[in-house]
C-alpha distance (Angstrom), angle and dihedral (degrees) to the residues before:
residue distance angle dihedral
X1 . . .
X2 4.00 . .
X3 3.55 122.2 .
X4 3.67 98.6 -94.7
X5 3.81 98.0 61.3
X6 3.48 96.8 48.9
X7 3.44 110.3 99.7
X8 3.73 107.4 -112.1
X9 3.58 124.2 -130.1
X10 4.02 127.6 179.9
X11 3.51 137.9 -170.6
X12 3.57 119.4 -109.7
X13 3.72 95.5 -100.7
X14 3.59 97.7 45.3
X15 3.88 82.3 52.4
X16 3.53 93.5 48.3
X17 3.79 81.0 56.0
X18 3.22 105.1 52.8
X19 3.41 94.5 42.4
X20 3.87 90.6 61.6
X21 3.60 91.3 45.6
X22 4.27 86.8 60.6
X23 3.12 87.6 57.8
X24 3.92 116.6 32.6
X25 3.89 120.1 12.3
X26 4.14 114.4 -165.5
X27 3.90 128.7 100.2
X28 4.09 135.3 -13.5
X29 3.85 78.2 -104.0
X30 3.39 102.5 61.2
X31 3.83 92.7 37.4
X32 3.94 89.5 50.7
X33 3.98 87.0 57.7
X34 3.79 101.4 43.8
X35 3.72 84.4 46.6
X36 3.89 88.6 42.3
X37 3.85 83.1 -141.6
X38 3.70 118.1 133.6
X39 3.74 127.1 -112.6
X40 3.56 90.6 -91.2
X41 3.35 111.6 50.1
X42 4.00 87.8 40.6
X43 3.96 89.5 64.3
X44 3.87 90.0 52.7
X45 3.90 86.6 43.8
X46 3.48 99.7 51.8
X47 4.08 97.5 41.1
X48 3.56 86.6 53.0
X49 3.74 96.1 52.3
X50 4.17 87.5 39.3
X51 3.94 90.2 60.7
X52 4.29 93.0 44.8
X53 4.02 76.1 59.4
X54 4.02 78.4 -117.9
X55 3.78 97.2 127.6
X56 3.72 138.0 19.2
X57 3.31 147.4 -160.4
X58 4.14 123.4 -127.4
X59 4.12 133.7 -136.6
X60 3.93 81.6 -85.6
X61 3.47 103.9 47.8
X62 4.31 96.2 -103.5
X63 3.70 109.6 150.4
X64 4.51 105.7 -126.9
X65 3.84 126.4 -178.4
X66 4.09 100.1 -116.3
X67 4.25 114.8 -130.1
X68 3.63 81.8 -97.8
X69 3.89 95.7 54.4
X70 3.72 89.0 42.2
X71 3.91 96.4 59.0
X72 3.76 103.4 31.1
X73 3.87 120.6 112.1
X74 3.68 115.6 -147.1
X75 3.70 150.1 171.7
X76 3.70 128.8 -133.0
X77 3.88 138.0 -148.8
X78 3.97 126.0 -168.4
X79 3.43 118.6 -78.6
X80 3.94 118.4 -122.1
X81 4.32 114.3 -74.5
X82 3.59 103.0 -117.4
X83 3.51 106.5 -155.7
X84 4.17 112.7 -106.4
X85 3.65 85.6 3.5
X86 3.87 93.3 133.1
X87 4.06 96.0 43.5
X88 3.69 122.9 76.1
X89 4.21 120.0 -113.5
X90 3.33 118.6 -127.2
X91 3.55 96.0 -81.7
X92 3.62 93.0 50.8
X93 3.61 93.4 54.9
X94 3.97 87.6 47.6
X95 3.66 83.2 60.7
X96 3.33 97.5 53.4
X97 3.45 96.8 51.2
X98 3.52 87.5 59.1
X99 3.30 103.7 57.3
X100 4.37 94.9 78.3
X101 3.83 74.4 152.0
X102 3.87 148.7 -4.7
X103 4.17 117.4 -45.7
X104 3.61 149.0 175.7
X105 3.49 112.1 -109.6
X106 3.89 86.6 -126.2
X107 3.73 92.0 67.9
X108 4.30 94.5 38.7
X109 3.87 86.3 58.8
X110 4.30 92.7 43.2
X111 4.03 89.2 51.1
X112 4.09 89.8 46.0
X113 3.70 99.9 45.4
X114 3.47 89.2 -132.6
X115 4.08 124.1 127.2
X116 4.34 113.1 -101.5
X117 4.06 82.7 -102.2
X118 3.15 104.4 59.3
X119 3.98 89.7 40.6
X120 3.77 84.8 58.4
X121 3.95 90.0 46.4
X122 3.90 83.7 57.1
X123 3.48 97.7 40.3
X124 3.80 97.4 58.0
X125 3.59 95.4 42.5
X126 3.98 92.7 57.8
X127 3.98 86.7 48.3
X128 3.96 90.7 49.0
X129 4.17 82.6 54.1
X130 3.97 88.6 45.6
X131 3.72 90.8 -117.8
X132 4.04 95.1 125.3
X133 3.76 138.9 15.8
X134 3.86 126.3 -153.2
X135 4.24 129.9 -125.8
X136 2.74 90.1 -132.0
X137 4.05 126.7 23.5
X138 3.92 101.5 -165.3
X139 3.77 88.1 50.0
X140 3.99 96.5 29.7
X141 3.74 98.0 164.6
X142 4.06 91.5 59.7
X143 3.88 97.3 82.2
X144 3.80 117.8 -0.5
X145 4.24 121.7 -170.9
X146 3.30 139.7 176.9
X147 3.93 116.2 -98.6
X148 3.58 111.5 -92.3
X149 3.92 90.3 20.4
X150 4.22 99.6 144.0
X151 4.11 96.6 -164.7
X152 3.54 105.0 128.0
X153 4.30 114.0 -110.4
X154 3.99 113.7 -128.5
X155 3.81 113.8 -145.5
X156 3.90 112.1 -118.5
X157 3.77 88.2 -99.2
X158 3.86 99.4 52.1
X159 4.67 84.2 44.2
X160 3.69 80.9 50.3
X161 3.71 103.8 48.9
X162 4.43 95.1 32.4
X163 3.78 84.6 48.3
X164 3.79 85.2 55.2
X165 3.74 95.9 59.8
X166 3.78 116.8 91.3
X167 4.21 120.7 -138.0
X168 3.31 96.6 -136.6
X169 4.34 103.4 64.0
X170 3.98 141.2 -17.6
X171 3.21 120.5 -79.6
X172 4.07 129.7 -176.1
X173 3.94 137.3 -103.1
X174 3.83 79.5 -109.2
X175 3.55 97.5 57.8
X176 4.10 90.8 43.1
X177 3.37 92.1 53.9
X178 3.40 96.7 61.6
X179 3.86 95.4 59.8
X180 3.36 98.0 33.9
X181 3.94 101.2 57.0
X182 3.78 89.0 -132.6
X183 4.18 122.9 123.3
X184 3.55 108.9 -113.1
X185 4.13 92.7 -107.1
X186 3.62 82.8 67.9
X187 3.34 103.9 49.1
X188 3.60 87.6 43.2
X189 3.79 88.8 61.0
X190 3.77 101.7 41.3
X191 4.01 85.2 50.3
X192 3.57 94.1 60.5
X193 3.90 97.1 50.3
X194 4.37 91.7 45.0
X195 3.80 80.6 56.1
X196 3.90 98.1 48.7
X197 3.72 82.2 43.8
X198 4.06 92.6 52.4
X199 3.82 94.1 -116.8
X200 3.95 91.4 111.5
X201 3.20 141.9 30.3
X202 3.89 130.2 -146.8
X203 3.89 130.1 -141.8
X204 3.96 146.9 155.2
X205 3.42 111.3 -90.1
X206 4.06 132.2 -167.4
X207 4.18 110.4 -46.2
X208 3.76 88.9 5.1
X209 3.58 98.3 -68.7
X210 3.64 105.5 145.4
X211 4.08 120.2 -124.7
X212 3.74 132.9 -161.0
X213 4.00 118.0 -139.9
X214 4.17 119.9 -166.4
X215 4.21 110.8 -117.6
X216 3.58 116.8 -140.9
X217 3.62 91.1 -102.5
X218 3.63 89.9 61.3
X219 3.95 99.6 42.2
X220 4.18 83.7 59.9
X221 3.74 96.9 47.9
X222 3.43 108.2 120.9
X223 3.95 95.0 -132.0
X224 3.65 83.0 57.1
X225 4.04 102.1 112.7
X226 3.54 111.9 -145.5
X227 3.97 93.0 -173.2
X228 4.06 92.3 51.6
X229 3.77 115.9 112.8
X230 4.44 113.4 -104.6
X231 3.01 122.7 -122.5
X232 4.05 112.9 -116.6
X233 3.78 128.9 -104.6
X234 3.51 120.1 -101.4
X235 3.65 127.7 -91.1
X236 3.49 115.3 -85.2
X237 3.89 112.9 -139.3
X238 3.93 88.4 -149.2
X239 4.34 116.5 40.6
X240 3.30 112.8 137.1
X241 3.89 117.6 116.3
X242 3.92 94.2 -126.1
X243 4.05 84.5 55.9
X244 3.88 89.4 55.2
X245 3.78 93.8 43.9
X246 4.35 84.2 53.3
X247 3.76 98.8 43.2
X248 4.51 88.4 43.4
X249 3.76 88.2 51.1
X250 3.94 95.8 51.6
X251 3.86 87.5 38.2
X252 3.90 87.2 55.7
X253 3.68 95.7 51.5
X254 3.58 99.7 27.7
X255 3.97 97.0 -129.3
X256 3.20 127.4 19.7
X257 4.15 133.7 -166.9
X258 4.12 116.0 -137.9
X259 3.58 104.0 -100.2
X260 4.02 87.5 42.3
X261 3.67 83.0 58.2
X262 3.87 93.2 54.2
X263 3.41 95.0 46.2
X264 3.98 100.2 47.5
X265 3.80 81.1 50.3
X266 3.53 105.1 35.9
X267 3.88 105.7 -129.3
X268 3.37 133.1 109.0
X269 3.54 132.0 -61.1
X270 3.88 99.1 -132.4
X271 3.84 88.8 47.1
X272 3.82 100.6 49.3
X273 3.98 90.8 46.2
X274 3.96 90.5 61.4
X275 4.12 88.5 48.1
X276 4.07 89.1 46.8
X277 4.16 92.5 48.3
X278 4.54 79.0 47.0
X279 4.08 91.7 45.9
X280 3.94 88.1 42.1
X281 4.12 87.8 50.2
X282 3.88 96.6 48.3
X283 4.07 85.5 47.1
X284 3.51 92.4 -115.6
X285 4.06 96.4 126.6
X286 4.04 126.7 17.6
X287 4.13 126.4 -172.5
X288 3.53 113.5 -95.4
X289 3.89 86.6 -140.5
X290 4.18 146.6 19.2
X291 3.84 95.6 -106.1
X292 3.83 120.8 104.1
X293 3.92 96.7 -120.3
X294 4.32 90.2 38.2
X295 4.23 103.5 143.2
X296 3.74 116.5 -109.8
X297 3.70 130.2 -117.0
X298 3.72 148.5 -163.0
X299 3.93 113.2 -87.8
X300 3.93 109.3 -153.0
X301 4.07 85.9 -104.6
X302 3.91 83.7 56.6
X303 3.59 93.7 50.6
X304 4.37 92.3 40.0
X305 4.04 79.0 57.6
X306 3.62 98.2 47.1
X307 3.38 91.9 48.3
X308 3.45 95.3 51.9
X309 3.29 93.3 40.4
X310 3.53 101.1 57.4
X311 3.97 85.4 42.4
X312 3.52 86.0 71.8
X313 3.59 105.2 41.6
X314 3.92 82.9 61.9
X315 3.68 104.0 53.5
């Protein structure tokens, strides 16, 4: 009797395999965790199915179900009980502990001591036992959780772009872009789903420019970096030191003629009339009246610059 009429029977993790492999080809890795098998038994799985010339592996090393493996019918019997072999080691259990919320694999295997493979070792073995679940399963080690965790995953693009935002102030799509490597159409994009999600928040910023802020709910997301570079403020249009000392004097007073100006900041007349007629073009200050000698006060763009102005002085 040849090998092809026998009737063919597997275990249940060389099933599991094979099954996987009908259906997705790629690494032991990603077989192991459509199989939810661990690492080990997934090695014995696959060698087994290699020599019934039921799976193979390509020029790059992918494991694929052969034409053979796709077509055969089989049966299956229980594999061996391996003692412990659904409760995590100590090490798995350290993981778990962990893991009081979603993380990168990077940072599980920095807080265990342990090197990135044997994290992924770990990592695969809890998921065979149904004790965590990936957030991604073709990339499983970028964002590992518990099972039954409900924290909502980011994509890579909406961790890169919240991560860009700073705590402090708003900052624009421009400005984001710039740290997060993304064109602006992109950033654009991801912006508008973090703030139907109630990561960020949108606002009008200085000359209508529109700004993005971080909520609180987004500052204590766990994808939220807190070692990734900010993005920048925006440009003020206004940020010279004798513009703050104008705009904090007519702030003080509320309005504020010319030469009241000059005296309140000590410079001349002729020189603080040309900064007023500037201030009054960039819509920073407006007359509180029609007649030619009417004070001058803060527009709410003046004030939005002062503010921000003065923001940064302080930090």
């Amino acid at each position: 009797m040849t090998l092809k009429d026998r009737n063919l029977i597997l275990t249940k993790s060389q099933a599991a395999c094979l099954i996987a492999l009908r259906e997705h080809e790629g690494s032991m890795v990603k077989i192991a965790i459509h199989a939810k098998l661990d690492l080990a038994k997934t090695t014995t799985a696959l060698s087994e199915l290699a020599r019934l010339k039921l799976a193979k592996q390509d020029e790059t090393k992918k494991w694929q179900a052969t034409a053979r493996g796709k077509a055969r019918i089989f049966d299956t019997l229980p594999d061996k009980l391996r003692r412990g072999g659904g409760v995590p080691g100590p090490a798995g259990l350290r993981l778990l502990e962990l893991l009081d919320c979603p993380k990168h694999g990077t940072k599980i295997a920095e807080q265990l001591g342990v090197t990135q493979q044997r994290t992924r070792q770990l990592v695969i073995k809890l998921h065979a036992q149904g004790r965590v679940s990936f957030g991604d399963p073709e990339s499983p080690f970028w964002i590992v959780m518990r099972v039954g965790d409900k924290t909502p995953i980011l994509s890579r693009a909406e961790e890169r772009v919240l991560s860009a935002i700073p705590p402090e102030f708003a900052t624009s799509a421009k400005k984001i872009k710039l740290v997060a490597h993304m064109p602006e159409s992109e950033v654009q994009q991801t912006l508008d789903g973090l703030i139907a999600r109630g990561f960020v928040e949108a606002r009008g910023g200085i000359q209508g420019t529109r700004v993005f802020r971080i909520t609180l709910t987004g500052l204590k997301h766990p994808q939220y970096d807190q070692s990734a570079p900010r993005a920048q403020a925006p440009r003020l249009p206004a940020g010279s030191e004798r513009i703050r000392r104008v705009l904090s004097a007519i702030l003080e007073s509320g309005a504020l003629r010319i030469r009241d100006v000059s005296d309140a900041v000590r410079e001349p007349l002729q020189s603080i009339n040309a900064l007023m007629q500037y201030l009054k073009r960039k819509q920073m200050v407006e007359k509180t009246g029609q007649e030619p000698n009417a004070p001058y006060a803060l527009t709410d763009e003046g004030r939005a610059v002062l503010t921000e102005m003065t923001r940064r002085r302080a930090a």
